[in-house]
C-alpha positions as CSV (number, residue, x, y, z in Angstrom):
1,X,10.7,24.1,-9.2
2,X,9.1,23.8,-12.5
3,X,5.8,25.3,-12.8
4,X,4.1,22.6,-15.1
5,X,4.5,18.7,-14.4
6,X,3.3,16.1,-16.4
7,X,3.4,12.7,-14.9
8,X,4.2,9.2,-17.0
9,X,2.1,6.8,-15.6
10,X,-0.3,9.5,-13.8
11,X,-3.0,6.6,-12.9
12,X,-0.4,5.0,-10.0
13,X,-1.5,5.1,-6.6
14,X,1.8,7.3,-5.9
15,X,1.6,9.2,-8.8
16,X,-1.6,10.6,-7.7
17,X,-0.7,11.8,-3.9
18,X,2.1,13.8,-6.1
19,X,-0.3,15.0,-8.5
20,X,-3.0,16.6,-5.6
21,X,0.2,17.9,-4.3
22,X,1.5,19.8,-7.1
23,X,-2.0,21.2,-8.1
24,X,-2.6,22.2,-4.2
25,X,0.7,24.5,-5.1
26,X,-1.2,25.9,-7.9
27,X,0.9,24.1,-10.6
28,X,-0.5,22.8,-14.2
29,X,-0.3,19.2,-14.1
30,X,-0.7,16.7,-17.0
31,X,-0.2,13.1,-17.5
32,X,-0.6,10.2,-19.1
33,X,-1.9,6.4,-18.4
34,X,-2.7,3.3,-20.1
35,X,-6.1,2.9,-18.9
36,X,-8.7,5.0,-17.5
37,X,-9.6,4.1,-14.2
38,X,-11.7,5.3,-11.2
39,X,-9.0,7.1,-9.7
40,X,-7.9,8.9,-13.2
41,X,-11.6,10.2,-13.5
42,X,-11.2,11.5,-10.0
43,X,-8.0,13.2,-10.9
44,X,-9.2,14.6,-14.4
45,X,-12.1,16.2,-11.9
46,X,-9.7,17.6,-9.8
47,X,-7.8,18.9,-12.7
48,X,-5.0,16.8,-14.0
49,X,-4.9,16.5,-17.7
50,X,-4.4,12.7,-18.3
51,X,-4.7,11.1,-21.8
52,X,-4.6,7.3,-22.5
53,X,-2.8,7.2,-25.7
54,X,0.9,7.8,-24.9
55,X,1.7,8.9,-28.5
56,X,4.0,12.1,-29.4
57,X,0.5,14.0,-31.0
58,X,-1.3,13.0,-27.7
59,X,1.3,15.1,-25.4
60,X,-1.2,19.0,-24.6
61,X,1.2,21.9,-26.2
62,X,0.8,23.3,-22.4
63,X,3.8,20.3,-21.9
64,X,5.7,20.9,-25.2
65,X,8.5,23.4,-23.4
66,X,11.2,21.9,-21.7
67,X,12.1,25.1,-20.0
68,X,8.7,24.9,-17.8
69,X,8.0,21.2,-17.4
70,X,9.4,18.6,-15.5
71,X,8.8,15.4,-16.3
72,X,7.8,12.6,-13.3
73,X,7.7,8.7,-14.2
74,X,7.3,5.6,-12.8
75,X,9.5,2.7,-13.6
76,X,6.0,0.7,-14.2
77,X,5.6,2.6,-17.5
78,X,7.4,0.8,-20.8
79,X,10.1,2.6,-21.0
80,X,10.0,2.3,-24.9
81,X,6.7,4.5,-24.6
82,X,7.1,7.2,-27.3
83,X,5.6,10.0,-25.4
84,X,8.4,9.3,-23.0
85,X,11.0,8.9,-26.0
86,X,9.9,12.5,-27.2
87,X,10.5,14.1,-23.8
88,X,14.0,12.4,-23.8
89,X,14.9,13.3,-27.0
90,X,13.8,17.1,-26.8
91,X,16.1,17.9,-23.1
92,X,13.1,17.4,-20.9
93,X,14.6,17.2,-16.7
94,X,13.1,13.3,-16.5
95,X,12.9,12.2,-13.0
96,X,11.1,9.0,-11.1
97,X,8.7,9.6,-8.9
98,X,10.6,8.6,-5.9
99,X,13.3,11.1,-6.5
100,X,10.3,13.9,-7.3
101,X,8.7,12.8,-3.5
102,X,12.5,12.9,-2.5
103,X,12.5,16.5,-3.1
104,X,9.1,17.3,-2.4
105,X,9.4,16.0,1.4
106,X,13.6,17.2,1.4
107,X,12.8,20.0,3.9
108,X,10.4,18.2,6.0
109,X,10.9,15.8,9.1
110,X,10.1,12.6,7.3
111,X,8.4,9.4,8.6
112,X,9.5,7.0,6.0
113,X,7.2,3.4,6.3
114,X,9.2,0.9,4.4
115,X,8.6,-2.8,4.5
116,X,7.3,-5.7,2.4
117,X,4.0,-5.3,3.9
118,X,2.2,-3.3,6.1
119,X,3.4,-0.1,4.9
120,X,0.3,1.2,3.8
121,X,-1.9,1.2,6.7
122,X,0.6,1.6,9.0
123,X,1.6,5.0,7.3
124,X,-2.0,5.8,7.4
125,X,-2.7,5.1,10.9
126,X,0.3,7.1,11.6
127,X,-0.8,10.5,9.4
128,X,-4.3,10.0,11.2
129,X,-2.7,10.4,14.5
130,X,-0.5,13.0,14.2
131,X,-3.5,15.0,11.8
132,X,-5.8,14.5,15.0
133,X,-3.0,16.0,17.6
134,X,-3.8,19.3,17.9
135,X,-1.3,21.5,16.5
136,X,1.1,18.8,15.2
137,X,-0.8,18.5,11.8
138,X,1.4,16.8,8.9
139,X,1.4,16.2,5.2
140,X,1.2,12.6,4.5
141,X,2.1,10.8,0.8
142,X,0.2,7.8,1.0
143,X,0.0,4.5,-1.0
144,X,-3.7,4.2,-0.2
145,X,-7.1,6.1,-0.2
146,X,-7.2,6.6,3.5
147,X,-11.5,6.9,3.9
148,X,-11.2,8.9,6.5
149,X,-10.2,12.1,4.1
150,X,-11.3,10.1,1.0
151,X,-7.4,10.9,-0.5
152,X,-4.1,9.4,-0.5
153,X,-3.0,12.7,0.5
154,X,-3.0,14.9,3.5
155,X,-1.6,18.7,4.0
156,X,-0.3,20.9,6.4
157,X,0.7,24.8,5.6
158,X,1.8,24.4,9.2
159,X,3.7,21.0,10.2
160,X,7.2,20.5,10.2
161,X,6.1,16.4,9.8
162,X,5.8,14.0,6.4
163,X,4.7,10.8,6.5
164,X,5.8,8.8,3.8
165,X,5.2,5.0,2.5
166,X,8.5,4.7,1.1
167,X,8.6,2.2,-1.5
168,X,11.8,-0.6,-2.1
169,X,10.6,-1.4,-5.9
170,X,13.6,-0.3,-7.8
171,X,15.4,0.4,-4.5
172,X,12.8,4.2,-4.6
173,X,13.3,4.8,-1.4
174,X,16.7,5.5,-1.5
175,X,15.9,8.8,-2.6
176,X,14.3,9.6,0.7
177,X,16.0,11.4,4.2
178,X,14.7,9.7,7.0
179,X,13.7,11.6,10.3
180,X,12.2,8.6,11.6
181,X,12.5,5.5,9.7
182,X,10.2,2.8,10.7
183,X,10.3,-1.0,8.9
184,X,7.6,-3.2,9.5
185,X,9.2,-6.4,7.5
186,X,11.4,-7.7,4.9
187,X,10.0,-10.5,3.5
188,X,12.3,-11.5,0.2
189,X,9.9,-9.6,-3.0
190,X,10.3,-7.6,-6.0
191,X,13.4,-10.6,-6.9
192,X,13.4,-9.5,-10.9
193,X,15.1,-6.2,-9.3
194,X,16.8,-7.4,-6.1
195,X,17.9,-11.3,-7.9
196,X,18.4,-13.0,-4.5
197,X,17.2,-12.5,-0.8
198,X,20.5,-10.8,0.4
199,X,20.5,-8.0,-1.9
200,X,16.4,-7.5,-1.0
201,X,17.6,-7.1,2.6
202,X,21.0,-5.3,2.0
203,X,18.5,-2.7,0.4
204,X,16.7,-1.9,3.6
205,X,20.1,-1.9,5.4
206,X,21.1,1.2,3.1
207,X,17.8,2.4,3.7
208,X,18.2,2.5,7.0
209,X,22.0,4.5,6.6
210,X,20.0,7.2,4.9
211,X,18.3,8.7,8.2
212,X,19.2,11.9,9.0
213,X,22.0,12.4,12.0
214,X,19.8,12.2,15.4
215,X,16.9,10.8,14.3
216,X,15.4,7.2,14.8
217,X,14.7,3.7,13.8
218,X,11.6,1.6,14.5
219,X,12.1,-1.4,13.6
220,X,9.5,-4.6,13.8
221,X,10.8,-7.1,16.5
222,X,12.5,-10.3,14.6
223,X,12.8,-8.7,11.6
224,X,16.0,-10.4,9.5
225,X,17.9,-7.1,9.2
226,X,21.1,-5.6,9.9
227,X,20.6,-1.8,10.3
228,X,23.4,0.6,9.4
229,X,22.4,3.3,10.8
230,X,24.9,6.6,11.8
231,X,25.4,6.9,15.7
232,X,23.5,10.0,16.3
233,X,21.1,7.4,15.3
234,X,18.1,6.0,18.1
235,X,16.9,2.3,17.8
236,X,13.7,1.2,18.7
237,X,11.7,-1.9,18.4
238,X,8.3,-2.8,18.5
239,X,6.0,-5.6,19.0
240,X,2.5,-6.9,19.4
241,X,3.1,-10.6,19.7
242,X,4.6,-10.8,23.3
243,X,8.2,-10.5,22.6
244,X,9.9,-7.7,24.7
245,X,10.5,-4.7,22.8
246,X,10.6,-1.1,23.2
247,X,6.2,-0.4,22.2
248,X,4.4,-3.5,22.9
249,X,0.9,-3.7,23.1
250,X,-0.8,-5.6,25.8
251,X,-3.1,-7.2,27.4
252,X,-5.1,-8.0,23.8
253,X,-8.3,-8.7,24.1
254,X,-11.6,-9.1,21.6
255,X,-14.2,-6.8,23.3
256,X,-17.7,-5.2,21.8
257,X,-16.5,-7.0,18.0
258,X,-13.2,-4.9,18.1
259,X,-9.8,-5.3,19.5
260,X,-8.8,-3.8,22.7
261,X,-5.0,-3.8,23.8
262,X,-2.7,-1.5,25.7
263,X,0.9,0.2,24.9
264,X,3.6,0.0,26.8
265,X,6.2,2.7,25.6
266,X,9.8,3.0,26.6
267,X,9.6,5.1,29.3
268,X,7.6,2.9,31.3
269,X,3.9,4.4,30.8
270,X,1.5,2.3,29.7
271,X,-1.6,3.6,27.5
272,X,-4.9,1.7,28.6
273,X,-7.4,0.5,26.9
274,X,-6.9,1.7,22.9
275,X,-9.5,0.3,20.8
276,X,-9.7,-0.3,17.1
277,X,-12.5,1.2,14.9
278,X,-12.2,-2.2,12.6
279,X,-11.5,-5.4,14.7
280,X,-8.8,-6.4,11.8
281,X,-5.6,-8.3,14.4
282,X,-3.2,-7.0,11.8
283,X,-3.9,-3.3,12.9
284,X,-2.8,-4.0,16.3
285,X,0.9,-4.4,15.0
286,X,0.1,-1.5,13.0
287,X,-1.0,0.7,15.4
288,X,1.8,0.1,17.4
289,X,4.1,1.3,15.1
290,X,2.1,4.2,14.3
291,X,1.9,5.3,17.6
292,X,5.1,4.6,18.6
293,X,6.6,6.6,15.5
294,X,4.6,9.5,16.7
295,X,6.1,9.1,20.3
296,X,9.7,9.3,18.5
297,X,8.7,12.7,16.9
298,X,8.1,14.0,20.5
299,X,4.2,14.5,19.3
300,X,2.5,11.5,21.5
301,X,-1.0,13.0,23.1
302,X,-2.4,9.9,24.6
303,X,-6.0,11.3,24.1
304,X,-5.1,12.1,20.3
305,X,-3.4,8.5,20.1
306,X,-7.3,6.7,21.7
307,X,-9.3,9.1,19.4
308,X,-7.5,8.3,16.1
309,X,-7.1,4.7,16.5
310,X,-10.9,4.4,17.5
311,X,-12.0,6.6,14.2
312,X,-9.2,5.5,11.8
313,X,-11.6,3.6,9.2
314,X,-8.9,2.3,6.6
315,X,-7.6,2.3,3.3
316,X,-9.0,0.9,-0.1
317,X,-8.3,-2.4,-0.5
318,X,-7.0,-3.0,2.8
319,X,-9.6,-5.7,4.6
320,X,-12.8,-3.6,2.8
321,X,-15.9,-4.6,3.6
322,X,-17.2,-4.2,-0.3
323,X,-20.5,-5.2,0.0
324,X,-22.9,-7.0,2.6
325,X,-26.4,-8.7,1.3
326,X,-29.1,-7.0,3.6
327,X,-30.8,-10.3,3.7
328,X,-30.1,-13.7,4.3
329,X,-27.9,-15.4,3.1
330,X,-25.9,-12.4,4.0
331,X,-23.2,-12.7,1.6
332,X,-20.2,-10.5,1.7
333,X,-17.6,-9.8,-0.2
334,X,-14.1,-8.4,1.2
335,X,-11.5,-7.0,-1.4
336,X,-7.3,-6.7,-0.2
337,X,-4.2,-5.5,-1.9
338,X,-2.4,-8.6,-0.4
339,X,-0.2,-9.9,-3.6
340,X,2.9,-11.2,-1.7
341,X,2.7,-15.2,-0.1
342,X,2.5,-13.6,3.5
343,X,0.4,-11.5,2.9
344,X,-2.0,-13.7,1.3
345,X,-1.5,-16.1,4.9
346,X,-2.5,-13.4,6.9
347,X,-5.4,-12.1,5.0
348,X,-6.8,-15.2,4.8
349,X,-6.2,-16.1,8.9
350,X,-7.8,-12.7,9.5
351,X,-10.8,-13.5,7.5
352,X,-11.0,-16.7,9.4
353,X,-11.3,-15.3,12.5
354,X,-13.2,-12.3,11.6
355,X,-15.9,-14.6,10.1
356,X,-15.1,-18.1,12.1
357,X,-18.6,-19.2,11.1
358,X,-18.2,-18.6,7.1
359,X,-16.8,-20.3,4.4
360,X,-14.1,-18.6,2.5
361,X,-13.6,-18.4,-1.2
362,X,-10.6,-16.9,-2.3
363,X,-10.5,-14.9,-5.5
364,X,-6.6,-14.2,-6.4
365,X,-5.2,-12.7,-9.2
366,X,-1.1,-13.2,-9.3
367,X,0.8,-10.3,-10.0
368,X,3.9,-10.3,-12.2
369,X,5.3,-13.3,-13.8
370,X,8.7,-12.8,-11.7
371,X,6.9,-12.7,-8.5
372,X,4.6,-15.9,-9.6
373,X,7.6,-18.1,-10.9
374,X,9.5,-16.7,-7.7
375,X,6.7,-17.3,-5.1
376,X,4.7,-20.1,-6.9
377,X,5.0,-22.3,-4.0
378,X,4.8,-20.4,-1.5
379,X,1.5,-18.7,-2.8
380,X,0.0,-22.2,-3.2
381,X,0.6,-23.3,0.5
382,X,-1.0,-20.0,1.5
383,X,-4.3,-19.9,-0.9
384,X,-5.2,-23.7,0.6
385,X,-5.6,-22.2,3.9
386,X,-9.2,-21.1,2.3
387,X,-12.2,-23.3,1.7
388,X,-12.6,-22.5,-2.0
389,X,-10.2,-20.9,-3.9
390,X,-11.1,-19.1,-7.8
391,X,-7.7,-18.4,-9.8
392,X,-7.9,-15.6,-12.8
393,X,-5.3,-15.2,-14.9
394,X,-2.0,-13.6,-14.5
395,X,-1.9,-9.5,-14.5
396,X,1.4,-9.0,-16.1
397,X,2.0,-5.0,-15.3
398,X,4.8,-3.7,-16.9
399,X,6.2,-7.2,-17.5
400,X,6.7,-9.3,-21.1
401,X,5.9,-13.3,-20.6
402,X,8.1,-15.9,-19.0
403,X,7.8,-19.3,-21.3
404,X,5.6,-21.4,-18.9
405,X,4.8,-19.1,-16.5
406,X,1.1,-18.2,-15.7
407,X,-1.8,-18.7,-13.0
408,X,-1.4,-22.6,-13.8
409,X,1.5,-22.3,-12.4
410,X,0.4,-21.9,-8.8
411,X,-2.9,-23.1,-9.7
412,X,-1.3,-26.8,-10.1
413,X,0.8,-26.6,-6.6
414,X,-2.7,-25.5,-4.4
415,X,-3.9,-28.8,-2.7
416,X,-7.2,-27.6,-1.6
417,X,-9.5,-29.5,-4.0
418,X,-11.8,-27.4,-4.2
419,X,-10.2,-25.3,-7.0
420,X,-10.9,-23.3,-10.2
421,X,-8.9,-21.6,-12.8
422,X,-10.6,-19.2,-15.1
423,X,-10.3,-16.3,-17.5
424,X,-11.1,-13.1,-15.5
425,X,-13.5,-12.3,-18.1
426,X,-16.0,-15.3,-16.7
427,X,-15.1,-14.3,-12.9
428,X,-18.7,-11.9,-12.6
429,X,-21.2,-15.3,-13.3
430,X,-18.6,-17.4,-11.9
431,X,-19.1,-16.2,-8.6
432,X,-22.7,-15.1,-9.4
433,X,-23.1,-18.8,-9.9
434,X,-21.0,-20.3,-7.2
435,X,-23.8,-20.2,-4.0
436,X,-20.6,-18.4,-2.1
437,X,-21.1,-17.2,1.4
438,X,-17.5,-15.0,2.2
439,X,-15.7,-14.0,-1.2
440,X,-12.5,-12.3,-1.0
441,X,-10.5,-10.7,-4.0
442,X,-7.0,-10.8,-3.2
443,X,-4.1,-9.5,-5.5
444,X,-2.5,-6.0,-7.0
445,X,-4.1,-6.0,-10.3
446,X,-7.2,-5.1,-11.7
447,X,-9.5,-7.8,-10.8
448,X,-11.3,-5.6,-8.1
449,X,-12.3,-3.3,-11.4
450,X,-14.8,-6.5,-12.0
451,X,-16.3,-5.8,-8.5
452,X,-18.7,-3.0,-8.9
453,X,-20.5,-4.8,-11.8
454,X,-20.8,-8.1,-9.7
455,X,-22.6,-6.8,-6.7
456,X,-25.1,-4.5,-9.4
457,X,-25.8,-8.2,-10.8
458,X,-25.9,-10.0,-7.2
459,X,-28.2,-7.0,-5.8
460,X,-30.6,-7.3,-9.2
461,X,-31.4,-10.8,-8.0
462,X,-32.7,-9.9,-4.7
C-alpha cells in the first residue's frame, strides 16, 4: 500500500474511520471537503490535511506524485470536481472508499452490518461487545461517533475481527468479504441508483453471495429477501418482536426507566436479565443482532454481552439527548439521523413513548430530491404521527434539482395541521419562538449544524 492517501470528500462520516486508520499506520493523509465542519476540525487536529477549495492549486505538493499517493473518493463528491479531474488526468490509482475499506478489512474476519436502517448502532453495539470480551478485541469502521470511545473507529493490533457498517449506496458493499453478514432490513431506498424495489433487494441478495465459504448470515426475521448464499454458508435469524427465530429476546419488560429483556440463543440457553444503558425499544432489536453476531464468531461471554449492553451509550445522532433545560419547563431537544419514511415512524413512536407526557415537534430536513419525490408520501404519513411538525428546506447533497421537487412537496401531503414550512436560515427563532416542549431534528443533512447556536440562545434566556 501507498504511503500517502488523500481522501475526496474527507469530511464523510466513512471517510473519516478510514482516515484515523491510515494515520494510526503512520501514513500522511490529506483531503479535501466542501465545507468545514465539526468533524473536519477534529480531523485537521488529529492530523489530516483537509482544504475546502477543491481546485488544482489547492492540492499540498506532499500529494502531487502519483507514485506515492492513492487517491480515496466518495461517490457524494461531483465528480466534475477539478482537484479530482487533475488526479485523473495525471495516472493517479483512484479508488472509492468502499473498495479502499474492501482492502483495508481483506485479511480480517469481517462483520459486515448492511441494511436500510439500523446499521449504525447495531454495528456499534456489536464492536462494543466484542471490544469489552476479554481477549477478543476488534477493529470496527463505523458509520457513527460511538460516545463510548468518542470515534467512529476502533483498533486492535491483536484481533482477528472487523466490524463493518457496510453501506448499499452505489451497491459499496459489494466490495466487502463477509465472515458474518448480518442484515437488519431492506426497506426500498437510494431508488436514483437502484430505479425500482427489485433491484434494491436483488442487491442485498448478491450481498449476501459474497460471504466467505463457512461463514454465516444473520438475517432480521420477515425481512423481503432471498439470500444466495454458498452452502458452506450458516443461516440465522433473529428477532425481538415474538416471532420464532434463532436469537429472540424475551420476556421485555420496562424496569428502573430502561428496557430489560432476555436472549434466547440457538442452542437453547437463555441469557437473563440484559438491560439497556438508554431505554431506546429500537436497541432491543439491535442488541439482538449484535449479540447474536458475536455468538456466530464463537466469541459470546455472557458477562461481556450484560456489561456492554448496560454501558453502550450510543452514537451521534442516534436518539441524542442534545440538550435538557435544568428548570421548568424542562425543554429538550433530541437530534436523529432518521432520513428514510420508516425510520422517521419509528423515531417518532420511540419518542412517544419515551416522553408519553410531552408534546412532540418534529424538525425534518428531506434529503435528496430522488429520495423526496420517491418517498414523498410516505414521509408525510409518517411526520403526522407528531404533534407539531417544522419543515426546512431540501438539503440536496450531491444532487442537481428535480423541476417541482422540494420540501413543499411533502410539506403539502402532511395532514397534521399544525404545520410549518420555512427556510432553515429562520429555524433558530423559529423554534426559540415556538413555546416547544420535546423538539426533535430529524434528517441526514446539516440542519443539526443549527443546533449548538439554538440552545446558546435558549440557555441566554434562562
Amino acid at each position: 500500500m501507498k504511503d500517502k492517501v488523500f481522501f475526496v470528500g474527507a469530511g464523510g462520516i466513512g471517510m473519516a474511520a478510514l482516515e484515523r486508520y491510515c494515520l494510526s499506520r503512520k501514513m500522511k493523509v490529506g483531503g479535501y471537503d466542501l465545507t468545514p465542519t465539526e468533524l473536519t476540525r477534529q480531523l485537521i487536529e488529529e492530523g489530516v490535511e483537509i482544504n475546502y477549495e477543491g481546485s488544482v492549486e489547492s492540492i499540498p505538493d506532499a500529494f502531487r506524485n502519483p507514485a506515492d499517493t492513492l487517491v480515496v473518493y466518495t461517490p457524494a463528491v461531483n465528480s466534475n470536481l477539478p482537484a479530482l479531474k487533475w488526479f485523473e488526468e495525471n495516472g493517479f490509482e483512484i479508488i472509492k472508499r468502499s473498495v479502499f475499506l474492501g482492502r483495508v478489512t481483506e485479511n480480517s474476519r469481517a462483520l459486515c452490518f448492511a441494511g436500510t436502517h439500523g446499521k449504525t448502532t447495531t454495528s456499534a453495539i456489536c464492536a462494543h461487545i466484542l471490544n469489552m470480551t476479554p481477549g477478543v478485541g476488534c477493529n470496527a469502521f463505523l458509520g457513527g461517533i460511538l460516545k463510548n470511545y468518542n470515534s467512529n473507529l476502533i483498533l486492535s493490533e491483536t484481533s482477528p475481527f472487523s466490524v463493518i457498517e457496510a453501506d448499499e449506496f452505489d451497491r459499496s458493499f459489494h466490495t466487502l468479504k463477509p465472515y458474518v453478514a448480518i442484515i437488519t432490513s431492506c426497506d426500498p431506498d437510494h431508488l436514483d441508483i437502484y430505479k425500482t424495489e427489485e433491484n434494491y433487494r436483488e442487491a442485498f441478495s448478491h450481498f449476501t453471495s459474497l460471504i466467505r465459504e463457512n461463514g454465516f448470515l444473520l438475517l432480521h426475521k420477515g425481512v423481503k429477501l432471498t439470500p444466495r448464499t454458498k452452502k458452506s454458508v450458516a443461516s440465522y435469524t433473529y428477532s425481538s418482536n415474538g416471532e420464532d427465530a434463532d436469537f429472540m429476546a424475551q420476556n421485555i419488560r420496562f424496569e428502573n426507566r430502561t428496557f430489560v429483556f432476555d436472549l434466547k440463543l440457538p442452542d437453547g440457553t437463555v441469557v437473563k436479565d440484559l438491560q439497556l444503558e438508554k431505554p431506546i425499544e429500537i436497541n432491543i432489536d439491535n442488541s439482538v443482532a449484535a449479540a447474536g453476531a458475536v455468538w456466530l464468531t464463537g466469541s459470546f461471554d455472557q458477562d461481556s454481552v450484560r456489561k456492554a449492553l448496560s454501558t453502550y451509550q450510543g452514537t451521534d445522532r442516534r436518539f441524542d439527548l442534545r440538550w435538557e433545560e435544568k428548570k421548568s419547563p424542562n425543554r429538550i431537544i433530541i437530534d436523529d439521523y432518521a432520513h428514510h419514511p420508516k425510520e422517521i415512524e419509528t423515531s417518532i413512536k420511540t419518542i412517544r413513548k419515551m416522553f408519553p407526557e410531552r408534546e412532540i415537534t418534529v424538525a425534518f430536513q428531506p434529503h435528496l430530491y430522488t429520495r423526496t419525490r420517491d418517498f414523498a408520501s410516505d414521509f408525510a404519513k409518517a411526520l403526522s404521527l407528531a404533534h407539531k411538525i417544522i419543515m426546512v428546506d431540501l438539503y440536496p447533497a450531491r444532487e442537481e434539482p428535480i423541476p417541482g421537487i422540494s420540501s413543499e412537496t411533502i410539506f403539502n401531503l402532511i395532514e397534521n395541521e399544525k404545520k410549518i414550512l420555512i427556510d432553515k436560515e429562520y429555524f433558530i427563532d423559529t423554534v426559540k419562538n415556538s413555546n416547544f416542549d420535546c423538539l426533535v431534528t430529524l434528517g441526514a443533512g446539516n440542519l443539526p449544524n443549527y443546533i449548538p447556536e439554538l440552545i446558546k440562545k435558549l440557555e441566554a434566556e434562562q
